[in-house]
N, CA, C and O atoms as a Tripos MOL2 file, in Angstrom:
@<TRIPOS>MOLECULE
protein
  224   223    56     0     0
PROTEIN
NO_CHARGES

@<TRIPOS>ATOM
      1 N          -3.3570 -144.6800  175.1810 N.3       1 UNK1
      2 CA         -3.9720 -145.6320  176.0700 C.3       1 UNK1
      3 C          -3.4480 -145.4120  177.4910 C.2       1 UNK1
      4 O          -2.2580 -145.1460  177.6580 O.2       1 UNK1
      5 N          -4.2660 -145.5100  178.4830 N.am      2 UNK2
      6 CA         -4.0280 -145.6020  179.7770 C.3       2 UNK2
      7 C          -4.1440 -146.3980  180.2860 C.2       2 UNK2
      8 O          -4.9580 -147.1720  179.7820 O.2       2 UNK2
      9 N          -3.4920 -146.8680  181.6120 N.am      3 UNK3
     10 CA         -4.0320 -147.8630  182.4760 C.3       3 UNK3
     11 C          -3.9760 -147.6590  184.0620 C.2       3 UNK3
     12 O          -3.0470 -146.9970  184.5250 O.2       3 UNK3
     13 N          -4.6070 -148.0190  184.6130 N.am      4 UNK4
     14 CA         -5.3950 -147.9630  186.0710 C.3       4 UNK4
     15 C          -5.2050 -149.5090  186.7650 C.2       4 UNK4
     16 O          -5.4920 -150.5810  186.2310 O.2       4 UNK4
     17 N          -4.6950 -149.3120  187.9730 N.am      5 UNK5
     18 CA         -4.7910 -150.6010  188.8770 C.3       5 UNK5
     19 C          -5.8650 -150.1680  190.1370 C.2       5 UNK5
     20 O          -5.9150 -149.1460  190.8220 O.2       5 UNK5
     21 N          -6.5860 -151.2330  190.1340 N.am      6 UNK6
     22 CA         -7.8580 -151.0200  190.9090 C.3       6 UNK6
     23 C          -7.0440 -151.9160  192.1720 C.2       6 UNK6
     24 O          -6.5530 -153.0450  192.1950 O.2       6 UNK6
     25 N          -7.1720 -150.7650  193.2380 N.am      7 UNK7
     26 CA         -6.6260 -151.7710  194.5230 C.3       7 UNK7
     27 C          -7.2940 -152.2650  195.4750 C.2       7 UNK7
     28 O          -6.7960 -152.8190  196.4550 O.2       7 UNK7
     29 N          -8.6830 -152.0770  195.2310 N.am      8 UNK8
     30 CA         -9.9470 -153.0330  195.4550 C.3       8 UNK8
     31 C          -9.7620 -154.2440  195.1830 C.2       8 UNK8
     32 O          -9.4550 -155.0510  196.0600 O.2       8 UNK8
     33 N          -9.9160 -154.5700  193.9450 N.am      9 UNK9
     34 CA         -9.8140 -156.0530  193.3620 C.3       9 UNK9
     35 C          -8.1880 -156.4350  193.2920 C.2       9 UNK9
     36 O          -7.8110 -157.5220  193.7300 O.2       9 UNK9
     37 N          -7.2940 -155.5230  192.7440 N.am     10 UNK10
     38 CA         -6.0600 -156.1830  192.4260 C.3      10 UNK10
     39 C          -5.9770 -156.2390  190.6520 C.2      10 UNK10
     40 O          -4.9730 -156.4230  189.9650 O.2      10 UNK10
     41 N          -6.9360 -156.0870  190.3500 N.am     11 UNK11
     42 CA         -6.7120 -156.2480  189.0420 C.3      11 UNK11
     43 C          -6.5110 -154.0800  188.0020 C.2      11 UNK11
     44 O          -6.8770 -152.9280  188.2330 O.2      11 UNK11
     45 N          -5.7980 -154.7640  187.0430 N.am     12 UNK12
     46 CA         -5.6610 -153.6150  186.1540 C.3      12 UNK12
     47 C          -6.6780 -153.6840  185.2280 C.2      12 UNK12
     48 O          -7.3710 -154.6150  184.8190 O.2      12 UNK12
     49 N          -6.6090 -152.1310  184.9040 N.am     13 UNK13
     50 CA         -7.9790 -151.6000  183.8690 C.3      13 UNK13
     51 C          -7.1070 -150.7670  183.1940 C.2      13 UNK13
     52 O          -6.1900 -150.0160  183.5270 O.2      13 UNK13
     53 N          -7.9090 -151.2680  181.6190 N.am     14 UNK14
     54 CA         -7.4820 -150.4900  180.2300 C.3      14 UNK14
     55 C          -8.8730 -149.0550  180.4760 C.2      14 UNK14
     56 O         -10.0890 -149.0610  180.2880 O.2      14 UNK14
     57 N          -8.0610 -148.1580  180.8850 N.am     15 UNK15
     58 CA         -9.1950 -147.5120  180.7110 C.3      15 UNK15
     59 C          -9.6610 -146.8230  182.1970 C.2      15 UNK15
     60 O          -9.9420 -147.5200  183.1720 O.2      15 UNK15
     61 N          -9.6890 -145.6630  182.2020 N.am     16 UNK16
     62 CA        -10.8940 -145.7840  183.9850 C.3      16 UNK16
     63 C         -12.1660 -146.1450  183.7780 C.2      16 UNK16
     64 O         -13.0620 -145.4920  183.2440 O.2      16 UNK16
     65 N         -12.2100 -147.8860  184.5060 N.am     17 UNK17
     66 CA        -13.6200 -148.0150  184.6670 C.3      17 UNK17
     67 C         -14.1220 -148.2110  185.5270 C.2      17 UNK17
     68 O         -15.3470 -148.3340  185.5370 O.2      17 UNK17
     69 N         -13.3420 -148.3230  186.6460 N.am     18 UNK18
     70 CA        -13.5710 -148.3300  188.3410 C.3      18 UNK18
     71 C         -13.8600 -146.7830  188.6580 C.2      18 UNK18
     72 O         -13.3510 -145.7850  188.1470 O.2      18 UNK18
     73 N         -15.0770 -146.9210  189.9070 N.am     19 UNK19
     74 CA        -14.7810 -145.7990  190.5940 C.3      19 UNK19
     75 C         -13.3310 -145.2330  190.9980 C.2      19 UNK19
     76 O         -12.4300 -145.9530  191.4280 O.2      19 UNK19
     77 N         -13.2470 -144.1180  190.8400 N.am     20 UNK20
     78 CA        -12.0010 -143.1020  191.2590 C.3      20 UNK20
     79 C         -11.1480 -143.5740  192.3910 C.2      20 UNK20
     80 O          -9.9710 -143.9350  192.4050 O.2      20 UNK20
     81 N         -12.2240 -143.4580  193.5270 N.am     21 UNK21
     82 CA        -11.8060 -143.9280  194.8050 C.3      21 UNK21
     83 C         -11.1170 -145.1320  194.7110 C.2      21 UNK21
     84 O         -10.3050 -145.4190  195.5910 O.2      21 UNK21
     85 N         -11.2960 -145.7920  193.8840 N.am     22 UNK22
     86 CA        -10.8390 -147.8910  193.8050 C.3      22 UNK22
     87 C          -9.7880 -148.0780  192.8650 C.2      22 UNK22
     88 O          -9.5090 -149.1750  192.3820 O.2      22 UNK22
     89 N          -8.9890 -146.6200  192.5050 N.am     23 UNK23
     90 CA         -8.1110 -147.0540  191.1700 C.3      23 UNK23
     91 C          -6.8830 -145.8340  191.5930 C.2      23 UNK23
     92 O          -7.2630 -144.9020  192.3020 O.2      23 UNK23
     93 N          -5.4700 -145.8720  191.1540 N.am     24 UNK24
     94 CA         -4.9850 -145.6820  191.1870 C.3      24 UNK24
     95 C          -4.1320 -145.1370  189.6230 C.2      24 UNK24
     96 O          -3.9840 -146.1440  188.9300 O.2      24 UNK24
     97 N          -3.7120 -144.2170  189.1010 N.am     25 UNK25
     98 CA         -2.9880 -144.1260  187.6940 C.3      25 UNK25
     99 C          -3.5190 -143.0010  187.5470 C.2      25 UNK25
    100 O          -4.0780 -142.3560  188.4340 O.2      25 UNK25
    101 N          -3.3140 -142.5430  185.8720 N.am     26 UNK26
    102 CA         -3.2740 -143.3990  185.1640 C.3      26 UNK26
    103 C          -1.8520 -143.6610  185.0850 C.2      26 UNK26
    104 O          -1.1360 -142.6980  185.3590 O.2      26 UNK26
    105 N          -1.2290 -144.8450  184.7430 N.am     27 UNK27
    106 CA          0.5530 -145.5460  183.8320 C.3      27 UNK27
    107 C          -0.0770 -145.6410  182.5460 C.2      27 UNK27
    108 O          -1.2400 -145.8680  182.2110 O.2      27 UNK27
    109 N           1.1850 -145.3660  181.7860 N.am     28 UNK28
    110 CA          1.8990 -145.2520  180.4630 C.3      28 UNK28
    111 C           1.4510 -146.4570  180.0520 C.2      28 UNK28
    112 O           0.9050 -146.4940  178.9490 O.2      28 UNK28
    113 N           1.6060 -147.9540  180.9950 N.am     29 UNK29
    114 CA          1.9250 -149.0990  180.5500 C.3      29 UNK29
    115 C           0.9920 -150.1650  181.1030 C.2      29 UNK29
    116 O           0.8120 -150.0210  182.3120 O.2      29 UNK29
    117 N           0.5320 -150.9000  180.7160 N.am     30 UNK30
    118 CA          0.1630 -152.1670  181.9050 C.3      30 UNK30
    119 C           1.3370 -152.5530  182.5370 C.2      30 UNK30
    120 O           1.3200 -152.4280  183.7620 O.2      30 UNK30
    121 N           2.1740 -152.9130  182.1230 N.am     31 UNK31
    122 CA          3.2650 -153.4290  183.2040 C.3      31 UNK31
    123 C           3.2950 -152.2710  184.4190 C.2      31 UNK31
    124 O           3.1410 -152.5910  185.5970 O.2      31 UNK31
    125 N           3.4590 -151.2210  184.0920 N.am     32 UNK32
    126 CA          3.3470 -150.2270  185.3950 C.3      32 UNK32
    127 C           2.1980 -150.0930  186.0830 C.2      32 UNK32
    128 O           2.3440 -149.6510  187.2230 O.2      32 UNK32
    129 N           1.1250 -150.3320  185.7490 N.am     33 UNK33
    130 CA         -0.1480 -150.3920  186.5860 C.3      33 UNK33
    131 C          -0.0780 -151.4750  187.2460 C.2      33 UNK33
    132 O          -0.6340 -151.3930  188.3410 O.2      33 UNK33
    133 N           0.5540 -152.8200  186.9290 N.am     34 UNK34
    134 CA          0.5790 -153.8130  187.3210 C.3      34 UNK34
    135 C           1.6700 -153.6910  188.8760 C.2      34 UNK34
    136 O           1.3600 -154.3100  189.8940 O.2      34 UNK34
    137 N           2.7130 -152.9530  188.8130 N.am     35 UNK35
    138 CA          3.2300 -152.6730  190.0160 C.3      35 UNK35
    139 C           2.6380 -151.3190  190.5120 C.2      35 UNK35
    140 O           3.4940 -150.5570  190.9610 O.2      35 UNK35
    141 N           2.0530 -151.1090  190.5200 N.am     36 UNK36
    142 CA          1.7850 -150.2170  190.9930 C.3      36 UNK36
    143 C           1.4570 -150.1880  192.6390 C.2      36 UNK36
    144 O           1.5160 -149.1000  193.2120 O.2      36 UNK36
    145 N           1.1520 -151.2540  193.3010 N.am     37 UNK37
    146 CA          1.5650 -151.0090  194.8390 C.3      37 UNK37
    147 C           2.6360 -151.0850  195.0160 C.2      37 UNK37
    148 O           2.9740 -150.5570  196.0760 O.2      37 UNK37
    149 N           3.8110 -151.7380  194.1730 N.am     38 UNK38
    150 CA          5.0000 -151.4240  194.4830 C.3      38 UNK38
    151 C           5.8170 -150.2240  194.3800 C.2      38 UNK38
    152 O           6.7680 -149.8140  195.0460 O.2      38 UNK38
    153 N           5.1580 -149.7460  193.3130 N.am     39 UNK39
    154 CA          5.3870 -148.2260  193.1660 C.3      39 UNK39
    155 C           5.3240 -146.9660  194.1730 C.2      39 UNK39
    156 O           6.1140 -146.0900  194.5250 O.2      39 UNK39
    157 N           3.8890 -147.3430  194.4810 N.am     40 UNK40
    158 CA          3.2750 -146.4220  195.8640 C.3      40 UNK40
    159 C           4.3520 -146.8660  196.9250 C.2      40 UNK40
    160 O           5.1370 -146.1380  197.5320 O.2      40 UNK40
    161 N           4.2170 -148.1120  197.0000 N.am     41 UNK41
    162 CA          5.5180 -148.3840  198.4850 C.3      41 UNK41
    163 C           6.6890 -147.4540  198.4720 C.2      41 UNK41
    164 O           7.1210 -146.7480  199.3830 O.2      41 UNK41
    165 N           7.3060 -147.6770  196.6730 N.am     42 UNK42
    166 CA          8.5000 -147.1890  196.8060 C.3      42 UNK42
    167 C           9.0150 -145.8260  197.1980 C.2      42 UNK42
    168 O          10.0120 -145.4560  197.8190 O.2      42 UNK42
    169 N           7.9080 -145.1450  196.5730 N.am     43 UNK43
    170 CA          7.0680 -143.7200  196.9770 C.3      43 UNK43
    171 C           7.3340 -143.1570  198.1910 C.2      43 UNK43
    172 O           8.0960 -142.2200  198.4290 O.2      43 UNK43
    173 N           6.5580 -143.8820  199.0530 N.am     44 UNK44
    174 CA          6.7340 -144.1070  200.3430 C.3      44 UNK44
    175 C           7.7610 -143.9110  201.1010 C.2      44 UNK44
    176 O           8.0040 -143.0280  201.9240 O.2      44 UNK44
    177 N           8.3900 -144.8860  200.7220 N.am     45 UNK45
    178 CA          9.5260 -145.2310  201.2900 C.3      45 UNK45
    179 C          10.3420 -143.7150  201.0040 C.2      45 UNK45
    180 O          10.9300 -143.0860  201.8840 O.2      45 UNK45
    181 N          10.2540 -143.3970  199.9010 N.am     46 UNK46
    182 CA         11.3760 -142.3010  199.4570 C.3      46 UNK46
    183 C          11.0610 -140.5720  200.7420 C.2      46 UNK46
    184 O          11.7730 -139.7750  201.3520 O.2      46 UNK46
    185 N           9.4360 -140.8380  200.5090 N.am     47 UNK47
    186 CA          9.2180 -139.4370  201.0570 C.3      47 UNK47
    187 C           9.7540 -139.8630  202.9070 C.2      47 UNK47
    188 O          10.1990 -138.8940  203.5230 O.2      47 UNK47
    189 N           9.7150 -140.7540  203.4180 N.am     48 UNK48
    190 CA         10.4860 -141.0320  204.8040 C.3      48 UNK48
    191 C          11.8430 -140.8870  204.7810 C.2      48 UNK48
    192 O          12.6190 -140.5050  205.6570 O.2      48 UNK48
    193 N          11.9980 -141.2010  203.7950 N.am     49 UNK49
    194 CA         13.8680 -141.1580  203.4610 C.3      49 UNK49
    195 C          13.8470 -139.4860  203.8850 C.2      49 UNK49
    196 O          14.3350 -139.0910  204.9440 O.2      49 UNK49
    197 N          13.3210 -138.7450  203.0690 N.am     50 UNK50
    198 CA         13.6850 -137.7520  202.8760 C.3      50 UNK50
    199 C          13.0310 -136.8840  204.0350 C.2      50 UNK50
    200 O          13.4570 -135.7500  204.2530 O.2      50 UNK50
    201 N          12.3610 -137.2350  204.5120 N.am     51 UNK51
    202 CA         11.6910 -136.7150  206.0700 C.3      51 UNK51
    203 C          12.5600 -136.7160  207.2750 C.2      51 UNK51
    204 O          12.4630 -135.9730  208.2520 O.2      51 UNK51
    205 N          13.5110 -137.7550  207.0380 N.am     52 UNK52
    206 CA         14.5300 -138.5250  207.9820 C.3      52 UNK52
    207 C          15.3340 -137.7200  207.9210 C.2      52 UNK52
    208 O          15.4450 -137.0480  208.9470 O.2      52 UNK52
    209 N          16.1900 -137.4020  206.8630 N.am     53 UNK53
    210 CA         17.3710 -136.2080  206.2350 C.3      53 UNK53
    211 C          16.9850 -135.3970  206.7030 C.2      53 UNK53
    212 O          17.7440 -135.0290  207.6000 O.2      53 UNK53
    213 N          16.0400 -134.7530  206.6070 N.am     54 UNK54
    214 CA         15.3570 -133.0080  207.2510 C.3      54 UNK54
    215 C          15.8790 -133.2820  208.3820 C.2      54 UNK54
    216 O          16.9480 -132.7680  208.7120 O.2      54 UNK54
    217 N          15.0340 -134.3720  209.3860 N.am     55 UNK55
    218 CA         15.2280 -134.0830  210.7910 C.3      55 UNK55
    219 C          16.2230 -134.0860  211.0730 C.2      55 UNK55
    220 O          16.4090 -133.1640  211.8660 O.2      55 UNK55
    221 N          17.4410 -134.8500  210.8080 N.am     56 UNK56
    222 CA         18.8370 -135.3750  211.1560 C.3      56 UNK56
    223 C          19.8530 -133.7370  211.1120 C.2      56 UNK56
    224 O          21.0610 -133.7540  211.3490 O.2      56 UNK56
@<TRIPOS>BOND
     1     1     2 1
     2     2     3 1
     3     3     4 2
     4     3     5 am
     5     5     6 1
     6     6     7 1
     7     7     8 2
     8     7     9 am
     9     9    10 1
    10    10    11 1
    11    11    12 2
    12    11    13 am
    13    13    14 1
    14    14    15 1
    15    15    16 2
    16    15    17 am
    17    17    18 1
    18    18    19 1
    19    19    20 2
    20    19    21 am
    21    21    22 1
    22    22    23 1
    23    23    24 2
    24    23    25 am
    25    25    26 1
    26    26    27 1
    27    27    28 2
    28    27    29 am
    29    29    30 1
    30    30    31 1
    31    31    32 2
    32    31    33 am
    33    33    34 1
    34    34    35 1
    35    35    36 2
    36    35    37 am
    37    37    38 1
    38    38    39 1
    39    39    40 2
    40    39    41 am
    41    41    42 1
    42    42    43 1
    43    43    44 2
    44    43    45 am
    45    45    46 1
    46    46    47 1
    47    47    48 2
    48    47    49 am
    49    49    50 1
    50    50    51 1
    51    51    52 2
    52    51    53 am
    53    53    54 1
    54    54    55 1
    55    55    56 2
    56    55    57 am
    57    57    58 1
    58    58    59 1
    59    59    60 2
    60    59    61 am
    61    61    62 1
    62    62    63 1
    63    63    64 2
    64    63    65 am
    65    65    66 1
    66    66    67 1
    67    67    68 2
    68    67    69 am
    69    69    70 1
    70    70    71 1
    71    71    72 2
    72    71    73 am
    73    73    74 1
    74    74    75 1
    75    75    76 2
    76    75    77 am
    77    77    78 1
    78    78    79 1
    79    79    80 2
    80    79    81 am
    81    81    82 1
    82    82    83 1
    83    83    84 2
    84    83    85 am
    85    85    86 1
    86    86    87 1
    87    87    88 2
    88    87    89 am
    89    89    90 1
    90    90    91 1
    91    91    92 2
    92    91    93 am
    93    93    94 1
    94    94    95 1
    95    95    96 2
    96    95    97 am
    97    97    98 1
    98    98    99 1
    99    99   100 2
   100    99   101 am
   101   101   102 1
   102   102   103 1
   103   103   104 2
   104   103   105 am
   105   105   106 1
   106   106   107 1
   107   107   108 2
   108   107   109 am
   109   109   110 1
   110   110   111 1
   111   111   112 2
   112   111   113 am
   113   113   114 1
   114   114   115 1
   115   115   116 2
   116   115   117 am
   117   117   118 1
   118   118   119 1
   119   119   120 2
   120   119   121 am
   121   121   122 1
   122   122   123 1
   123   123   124 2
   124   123   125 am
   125   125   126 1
   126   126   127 1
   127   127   128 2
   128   127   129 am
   129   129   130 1
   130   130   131 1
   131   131   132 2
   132   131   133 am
   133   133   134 1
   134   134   135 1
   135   135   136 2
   136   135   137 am
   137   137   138 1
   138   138   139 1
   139   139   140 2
   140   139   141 am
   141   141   142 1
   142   142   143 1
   143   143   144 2
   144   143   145 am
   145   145   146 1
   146   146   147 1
   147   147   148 2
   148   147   149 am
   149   149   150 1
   150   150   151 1
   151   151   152 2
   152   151   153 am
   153   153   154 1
   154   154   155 1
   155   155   156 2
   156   155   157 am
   157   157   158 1
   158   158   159 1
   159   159   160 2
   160   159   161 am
   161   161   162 1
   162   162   163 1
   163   163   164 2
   164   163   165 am
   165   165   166 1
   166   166   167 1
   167   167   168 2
   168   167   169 am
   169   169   170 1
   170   170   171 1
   171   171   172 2
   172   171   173 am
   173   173   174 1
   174   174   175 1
   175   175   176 2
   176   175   177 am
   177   177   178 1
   178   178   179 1
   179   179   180 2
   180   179   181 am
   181   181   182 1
   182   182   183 1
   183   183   184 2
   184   183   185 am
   185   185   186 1
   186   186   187 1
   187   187   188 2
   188   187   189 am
   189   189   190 1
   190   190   191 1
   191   191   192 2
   192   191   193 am
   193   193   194 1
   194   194   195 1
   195   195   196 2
   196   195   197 am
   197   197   198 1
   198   198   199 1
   199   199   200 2
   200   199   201 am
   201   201   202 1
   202   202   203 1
   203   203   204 2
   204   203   205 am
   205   205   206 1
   206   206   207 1
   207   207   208 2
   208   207   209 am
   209   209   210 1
   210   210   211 1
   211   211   212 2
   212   211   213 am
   213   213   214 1
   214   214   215 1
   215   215   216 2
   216   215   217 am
   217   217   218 1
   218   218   219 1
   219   219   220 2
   220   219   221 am
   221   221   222 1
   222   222   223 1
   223   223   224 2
@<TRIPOS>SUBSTRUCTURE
     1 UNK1         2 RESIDUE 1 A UNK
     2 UNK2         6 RESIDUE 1 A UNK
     3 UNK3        10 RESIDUE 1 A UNK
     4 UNK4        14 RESIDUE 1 A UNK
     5 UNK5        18 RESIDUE 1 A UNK
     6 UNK6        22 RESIDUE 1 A UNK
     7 UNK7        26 RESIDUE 1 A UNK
     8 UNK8        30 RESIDUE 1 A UNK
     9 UNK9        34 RESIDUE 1 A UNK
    10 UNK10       38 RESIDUE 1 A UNK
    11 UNK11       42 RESIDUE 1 A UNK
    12 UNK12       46 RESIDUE 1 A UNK
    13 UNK13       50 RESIDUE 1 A UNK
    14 UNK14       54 RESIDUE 1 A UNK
    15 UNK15       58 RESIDUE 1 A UNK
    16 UNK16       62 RESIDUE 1 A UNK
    17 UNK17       66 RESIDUE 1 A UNK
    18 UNK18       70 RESIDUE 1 A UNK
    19 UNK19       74 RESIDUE 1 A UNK
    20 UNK20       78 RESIDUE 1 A UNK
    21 UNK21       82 RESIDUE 1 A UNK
    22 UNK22       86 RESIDUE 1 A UNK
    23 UNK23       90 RESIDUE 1 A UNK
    24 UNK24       94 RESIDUE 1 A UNK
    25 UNK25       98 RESIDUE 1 A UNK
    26 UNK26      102 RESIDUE 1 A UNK
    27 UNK27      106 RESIDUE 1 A UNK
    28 UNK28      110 RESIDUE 1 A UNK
    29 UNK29      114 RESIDUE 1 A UNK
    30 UNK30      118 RESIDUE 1 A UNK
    31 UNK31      122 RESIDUE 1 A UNK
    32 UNK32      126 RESIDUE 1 A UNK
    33 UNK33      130 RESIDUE 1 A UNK
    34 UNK34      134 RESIDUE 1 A UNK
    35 UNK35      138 RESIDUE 1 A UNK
    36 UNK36      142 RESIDUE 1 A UNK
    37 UNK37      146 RESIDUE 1 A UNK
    38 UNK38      150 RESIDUE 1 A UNK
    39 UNK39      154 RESIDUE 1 A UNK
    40 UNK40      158 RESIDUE 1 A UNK
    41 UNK41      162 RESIDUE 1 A UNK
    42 UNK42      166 RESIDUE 1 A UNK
    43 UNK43      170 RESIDUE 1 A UNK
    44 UNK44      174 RESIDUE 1 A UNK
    45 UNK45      178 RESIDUE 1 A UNK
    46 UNK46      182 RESIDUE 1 A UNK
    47 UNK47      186 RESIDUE 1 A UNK
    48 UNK48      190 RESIDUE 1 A UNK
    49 UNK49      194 RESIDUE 1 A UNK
    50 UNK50      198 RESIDUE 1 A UNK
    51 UNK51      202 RESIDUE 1 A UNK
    52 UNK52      206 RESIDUE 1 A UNK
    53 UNK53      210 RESIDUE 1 A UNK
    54 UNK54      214 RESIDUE 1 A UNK
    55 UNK55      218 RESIDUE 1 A UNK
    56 UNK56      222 RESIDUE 1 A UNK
């Protein structure tokens, strides 16, 4: 089983049933689709971290 967080609506999907463009995954878990903008943030955050280190 897969799951997909649609960051259109906010809501998670068992399944891809959103357009591509509107979903994010697939996670292992609902609980992980469920953070999943927190995920992307954290993401984020990491690849600046590490952009920062280069330049320094």
């Amino acid at each position: 089983m897969e799951w997909w967080y649609n960051h259109r609506t906010g809501e998670v999907e068992e399944g891809p049933l959103s357009l591509g463009i509107d979903r994010d995954g697939p996670f292992q878990t609902r609980h992980d689709a469920e953070r999943a903008p927190q995920i992307a943030a954290e993401r984020a955050q990491a690849w600046r971290d590490e952009e920062d280190s280069v330049d320094d």
